[in-house]
N, C-alpha and C positions, 0 to 999 in steps of 0.2 A: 464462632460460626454458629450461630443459634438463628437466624432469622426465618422466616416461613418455606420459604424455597428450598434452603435447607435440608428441610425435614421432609418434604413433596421427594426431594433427590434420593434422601438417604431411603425410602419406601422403597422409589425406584429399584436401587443398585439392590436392595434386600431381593429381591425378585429375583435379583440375575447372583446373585450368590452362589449359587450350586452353581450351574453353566459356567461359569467363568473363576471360578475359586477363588472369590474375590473377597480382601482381608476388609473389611468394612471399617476396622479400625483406622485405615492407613490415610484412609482419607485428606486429604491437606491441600492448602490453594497453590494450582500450578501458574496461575498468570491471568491478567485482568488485561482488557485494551481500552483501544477509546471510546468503547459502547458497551452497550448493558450487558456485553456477554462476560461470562468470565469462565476460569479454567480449574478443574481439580486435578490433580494425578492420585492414583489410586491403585495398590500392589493386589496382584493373582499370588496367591498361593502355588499356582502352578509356572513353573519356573518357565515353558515355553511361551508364556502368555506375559512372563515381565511386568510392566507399569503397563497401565493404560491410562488412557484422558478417557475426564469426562467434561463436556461443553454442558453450560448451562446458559441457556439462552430463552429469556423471558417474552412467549408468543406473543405478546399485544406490542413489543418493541425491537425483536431481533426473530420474526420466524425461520424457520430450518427448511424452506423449501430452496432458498437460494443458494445456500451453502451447502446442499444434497445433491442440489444438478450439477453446480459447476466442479463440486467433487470428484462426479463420477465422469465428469468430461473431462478433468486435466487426467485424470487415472487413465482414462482410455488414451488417449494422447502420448502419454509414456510419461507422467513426470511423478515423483515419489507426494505425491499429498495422502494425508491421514485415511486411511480405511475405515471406513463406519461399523462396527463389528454388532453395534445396536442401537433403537433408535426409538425415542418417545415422543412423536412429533405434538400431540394434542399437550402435554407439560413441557415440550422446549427440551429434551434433554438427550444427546447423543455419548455413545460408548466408542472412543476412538482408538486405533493402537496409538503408540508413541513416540514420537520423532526424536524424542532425545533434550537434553538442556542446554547445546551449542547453537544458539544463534551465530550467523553470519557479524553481529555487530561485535561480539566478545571474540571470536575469532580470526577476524582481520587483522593484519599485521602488514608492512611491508615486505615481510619475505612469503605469505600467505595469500596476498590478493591474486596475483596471477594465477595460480591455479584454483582458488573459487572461482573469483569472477570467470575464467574460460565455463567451471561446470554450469555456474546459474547462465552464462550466454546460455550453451548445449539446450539447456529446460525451456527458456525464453524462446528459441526456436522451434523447438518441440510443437509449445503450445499455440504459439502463430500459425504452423503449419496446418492444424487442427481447424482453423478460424473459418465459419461459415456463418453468414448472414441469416438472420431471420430468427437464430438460437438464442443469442442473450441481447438484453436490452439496449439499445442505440448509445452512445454518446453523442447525442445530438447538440444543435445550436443550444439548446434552451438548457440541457445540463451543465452544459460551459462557461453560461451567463451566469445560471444561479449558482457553480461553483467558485465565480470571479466575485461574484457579490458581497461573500463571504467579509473579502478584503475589506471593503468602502465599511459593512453593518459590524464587523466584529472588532478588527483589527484597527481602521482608522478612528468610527466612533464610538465604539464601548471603550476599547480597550484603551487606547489614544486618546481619546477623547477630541479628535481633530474634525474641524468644518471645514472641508475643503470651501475655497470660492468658484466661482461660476467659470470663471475660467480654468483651474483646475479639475473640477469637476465635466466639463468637456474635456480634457484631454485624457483623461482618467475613460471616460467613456468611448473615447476613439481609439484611447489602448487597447482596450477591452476587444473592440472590435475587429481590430489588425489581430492581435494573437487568434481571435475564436475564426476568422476567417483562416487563417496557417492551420489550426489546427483539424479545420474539416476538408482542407484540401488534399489530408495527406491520406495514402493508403490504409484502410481498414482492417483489423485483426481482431483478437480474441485480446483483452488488456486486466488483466490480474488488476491494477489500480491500486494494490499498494506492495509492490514488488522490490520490497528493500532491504537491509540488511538487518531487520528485528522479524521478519516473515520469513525469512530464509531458514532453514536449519544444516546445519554440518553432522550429516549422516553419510555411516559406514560404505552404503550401497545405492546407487543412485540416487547421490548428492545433487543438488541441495533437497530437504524436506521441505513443500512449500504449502506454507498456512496461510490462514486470513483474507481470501480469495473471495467471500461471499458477494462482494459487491463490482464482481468483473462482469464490464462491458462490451462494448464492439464498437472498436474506435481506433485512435490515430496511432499508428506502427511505431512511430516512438516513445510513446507513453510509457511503459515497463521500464525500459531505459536510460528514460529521464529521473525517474523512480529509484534507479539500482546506481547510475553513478553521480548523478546531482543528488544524493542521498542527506535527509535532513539531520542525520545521526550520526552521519561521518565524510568528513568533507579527504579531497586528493589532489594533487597537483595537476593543471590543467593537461599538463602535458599525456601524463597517464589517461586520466579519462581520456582524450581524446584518443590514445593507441586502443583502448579497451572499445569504445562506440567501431573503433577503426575494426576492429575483430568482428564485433557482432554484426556490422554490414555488411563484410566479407560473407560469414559463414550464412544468413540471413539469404543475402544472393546467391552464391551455392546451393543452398537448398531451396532456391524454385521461389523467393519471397517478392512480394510487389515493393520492393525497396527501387528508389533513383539510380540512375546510375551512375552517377557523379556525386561524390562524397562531402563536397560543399554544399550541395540540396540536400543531402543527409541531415549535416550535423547543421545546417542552422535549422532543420524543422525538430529537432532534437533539441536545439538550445528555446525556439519560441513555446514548444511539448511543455518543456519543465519549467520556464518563464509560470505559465498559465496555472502547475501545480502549485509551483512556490505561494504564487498570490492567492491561495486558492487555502494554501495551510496554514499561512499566518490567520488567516481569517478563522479557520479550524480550532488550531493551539490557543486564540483567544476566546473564541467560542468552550473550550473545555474547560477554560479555569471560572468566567464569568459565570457559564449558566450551567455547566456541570462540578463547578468547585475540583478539577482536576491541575494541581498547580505543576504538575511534572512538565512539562512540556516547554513551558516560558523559558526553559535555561534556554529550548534551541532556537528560538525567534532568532538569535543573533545571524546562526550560521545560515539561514533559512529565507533574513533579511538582506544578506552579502551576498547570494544566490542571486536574487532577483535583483538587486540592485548593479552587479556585474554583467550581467545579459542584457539588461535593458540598456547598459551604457552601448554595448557594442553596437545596436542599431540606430541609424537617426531618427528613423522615425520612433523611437519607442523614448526618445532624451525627454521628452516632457513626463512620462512616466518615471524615469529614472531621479528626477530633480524632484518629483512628490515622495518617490521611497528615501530618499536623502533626506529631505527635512524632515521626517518620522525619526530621524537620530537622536534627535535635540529634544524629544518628549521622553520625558522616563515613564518605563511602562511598569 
């Protein structure tokens, strides 16, 4: 850990020493994602004060303005997100408390899911309930596009190396079209966007702890949930998912939500929701290895590929899409 930033951070923390009793030595990397941010954890001296995070987030590539509002609107909301205890916005560098080193993905189990998955529905309502127009940026047409586009620039020809033909390439784009129209049809909320079982954390007291949040939008009510049980990280038997979506429409409706009232309008604008991420993350996961050199990711193409490739069978209109993601089998990636 010698690099310039580094050494900008460790100035930083030297500052808040006294305030915070903080061991400077303890220093160490808490976690890296899939952008420039990355994670320290770092010991108080003062036993009240535990570990803390520190984010490092380089301004000209991750600013801290967005991950500062939507902070302080899940908090108000009621849901357990990171406390900013300090904050260096002109060097990128935030003092966070700390949620703990249980993710949701190391703690799933079959005898464990039912009672996460009930607490992250409880937050997921929470923070829909909260949801008001005007406050964070649209999920519009044009971000839908350039999130689908992914698929054809990353996944088909970097990564595949595949030239779709003319006819392909039309039904590829009338896919395109059918989902992005599903998906602006559907009722509007507050949408975390990457709400899944490595963002979740399994804490003591108003479970789950929820990170990673900086790029929530205002967009389609199924999204989060497309997210939490078509999960790229860890796949479940349909049956399940479908009882779990079946809870969270329930409790969703109860609580006053602009959910359908027939659960077949539900769960297919839930399965076209996550249709449109899946295609949207292959594009991503090859995007991170080609032009970020980040190889972690390619093991989940597979689960990620069966995702989108099952959904699009079940509709006819989506089978010419479905027969493009099928011969992507036959290419080694």
């Amino acid at each position: 850990m010698t690099d310039s930033r580094l050494n900008t951070l460790r100035n930083w923390l030297k500052a808040l020493e006294a305030s915070w009793q903080l061991d400077l030595d303890s220093l160490a990397p808490a976690s890296a994602d899939a952008s420039f941010r990355r994670y320290f954890r770092i010991t108080s001296k003062n036993p009240s004060f535990g570990t803390l995070i520190v984010m490092d987030a380089p301004p000209q590539h991750e600013p801290l303005d967005a991950f500062i509002k939507v902070d302080l609107l899940l908090s108000e909301a009621g849901l357990n997100v990171p406390k900013i205890l300090e904050q260096n916005i002109a060097e990128g560098f935030l003092l966070l408390n700390d949620l703990g080193i249980k993710t949701y993905l190391a703690e799933l189990n079959n005898e464990t899911a039912d009672h996460l998955y009930k607490d992250a529905t409880h937050a997921l309502v929470l923070m829909q309930l909260a949801s008001k127009p005007g406050v964070l940026p649209n999920y519009d047409q044009a971000l839908l596009q350039r999130e689908l586009d992914l698929l054809l620039e990353w996944y088909l020809k970097k990564h595949l190396s595949i030239e779709l033909s003319t006819q392909q390439s039309d039904q590829l784009k009338k896919s395109f079209e059918l989902i992005i129209e599903n998906n602006l049809a559907q009722a509007k909320v507050y949408v975390h966007r990457d709400y899944h079982s490595r963002n979740l954390m399994v804490t003591e007291k108003n479970n789950p702890g929820v990170i990673d949040f900086q790029d929530a939008v205002y967009g389609p009510i199924t999204y989060d949930a497309a997210s939490l049980w078509r999960d790229a990280y860890i796949a479940w038997p349909e049956e399940r998912v479908i009882d779990w979506v079946i809870k969270f429409w329930e409790a969703g409706r109860k609580a006053g939500l602009p959910m359908p009232d027939d659960f077949g309008h539900f769960y297919r604008d839930f399965e076209w929701m996550g249709l449109q991420r899946h295609l949207k993350v292959l594009g991503i996961f090859a995007r991170l290895y080609h032009r970020d050199g980040k190889d972690g990711y390619l093991k989940d193409i597979p689960l990620v590929l069966e995702y989108a490739i099952a959904t699009a069978n079940r509709y006819i209109e989506l089978k010419p899409l479905a027969r493009i993601l099928e011969s992507t089998r036959t290419h080694k990636d």
